[in-house]
C-alpha positions in Angstrom: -77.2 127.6 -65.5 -75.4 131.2 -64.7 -74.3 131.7 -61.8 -74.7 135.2 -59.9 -72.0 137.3 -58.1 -71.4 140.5 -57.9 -68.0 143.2 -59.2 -66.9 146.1 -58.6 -65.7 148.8 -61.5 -64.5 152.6 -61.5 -66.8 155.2 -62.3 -65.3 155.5 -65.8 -65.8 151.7 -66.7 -69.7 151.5 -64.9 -70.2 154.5 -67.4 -69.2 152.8 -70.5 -70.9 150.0 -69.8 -74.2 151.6 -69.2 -73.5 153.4 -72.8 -73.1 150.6 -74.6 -75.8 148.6 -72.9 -78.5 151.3 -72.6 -77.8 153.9 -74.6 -76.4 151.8 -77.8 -78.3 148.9 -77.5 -75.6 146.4 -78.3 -76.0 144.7 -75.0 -79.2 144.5 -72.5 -77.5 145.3 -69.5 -73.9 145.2 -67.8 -73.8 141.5 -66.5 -74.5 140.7 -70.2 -71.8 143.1 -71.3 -69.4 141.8 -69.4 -70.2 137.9 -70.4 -70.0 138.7 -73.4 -65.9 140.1 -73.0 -65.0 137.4 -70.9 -66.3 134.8 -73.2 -64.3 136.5 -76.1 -61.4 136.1 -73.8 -62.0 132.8 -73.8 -62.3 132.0 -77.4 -59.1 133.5 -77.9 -57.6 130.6 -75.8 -55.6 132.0 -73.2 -54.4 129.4 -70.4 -52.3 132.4 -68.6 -52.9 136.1 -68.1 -49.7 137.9 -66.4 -49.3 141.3 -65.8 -46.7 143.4 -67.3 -45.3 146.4 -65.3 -43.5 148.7 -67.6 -43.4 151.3 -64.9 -44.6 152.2 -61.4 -48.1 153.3 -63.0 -48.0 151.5 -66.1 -49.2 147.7 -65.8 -51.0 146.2 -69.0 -51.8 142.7 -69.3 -50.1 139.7 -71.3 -52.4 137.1 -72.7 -50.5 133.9 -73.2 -51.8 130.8 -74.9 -50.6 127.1 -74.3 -48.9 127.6 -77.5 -46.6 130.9 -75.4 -46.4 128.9 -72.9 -44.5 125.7 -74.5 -42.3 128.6 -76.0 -41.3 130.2 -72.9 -40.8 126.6 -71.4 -38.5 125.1 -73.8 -36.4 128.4 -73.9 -36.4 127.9 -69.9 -35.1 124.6 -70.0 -32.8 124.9 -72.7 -31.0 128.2 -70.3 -31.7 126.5 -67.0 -33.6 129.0 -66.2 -37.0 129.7 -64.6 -40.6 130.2 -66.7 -40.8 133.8 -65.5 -36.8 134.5 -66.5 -37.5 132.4 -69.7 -40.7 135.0 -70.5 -38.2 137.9 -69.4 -35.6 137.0 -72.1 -38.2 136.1 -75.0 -39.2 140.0 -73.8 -36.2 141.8 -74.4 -35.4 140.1 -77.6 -38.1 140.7 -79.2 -38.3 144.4 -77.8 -34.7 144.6 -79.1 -35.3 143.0 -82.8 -38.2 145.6 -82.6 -35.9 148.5 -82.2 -33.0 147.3 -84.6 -35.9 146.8 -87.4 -37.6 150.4 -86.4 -36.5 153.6 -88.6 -34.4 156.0 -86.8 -34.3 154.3 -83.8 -30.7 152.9 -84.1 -29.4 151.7 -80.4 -26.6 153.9 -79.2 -23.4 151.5 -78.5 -23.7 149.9 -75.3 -26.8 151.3 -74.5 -28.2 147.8 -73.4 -25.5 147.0 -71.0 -25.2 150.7 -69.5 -28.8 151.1 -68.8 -30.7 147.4 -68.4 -34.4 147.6 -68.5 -36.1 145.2 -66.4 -39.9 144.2 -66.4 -41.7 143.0 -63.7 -44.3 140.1 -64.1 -47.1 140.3 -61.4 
């Protein structure tokens, strides 16, 4: 049985939506549309969506599994420290192996301790 409610999108997303549903014809209509998303969503197994703020307008969203998760806890507990600081640190190391295995980006000396960069997890 579905169950009916209603959402609220921009202008910009409403549009899309009608183009794919209407105009494309890969869906019949928006509700289907968006069923169709969320259930891929699901199928990808997240048990946790957080949102990342890289900067005052910049907020993208982080789709963690249980598998994450486990991760994020068992480098928590082995620093004593919380989930979200444990999800913080996995952040920055892998942001800094990232840049270390990137060409031409070598890190400046001391560049990580003069200027820490710091995400916020809504």
């Amino acid at each position: 049985m579905k169950e009916r409610f209603t959402i609220t999108v921009d202008e910009k997303t409403a549009a899309w939506l009608d183009k794919i549903s209407s105009d494309e014809k890969i869906f019949s209509s928006r509700s289907h549309a968006i069923e169709f998303c969320v259930t891929q969503l699901m199928k990808l197994g997240i048990e946790k969506i957080v949102l990342v703020r890289w900067s005052r307008d910049e907020v993208e969203p982080l789709f963690l599994s249980k598998p994450d998760i486990q991760t994020i806890d068992q480098l928590a507990k082995k620093l004593g420290v919380s989930r979200e600081e444990g999800a913080r640190i996995l952040m920055y190391r892998g942001l800094e192996s990232m840049k270390k295995d990137m060409p031409g980006s070598e890190k400046e000396k001391g560049d990580l301790e003069d200027k820490p960069q710091k995400v916020i997890f809504d």
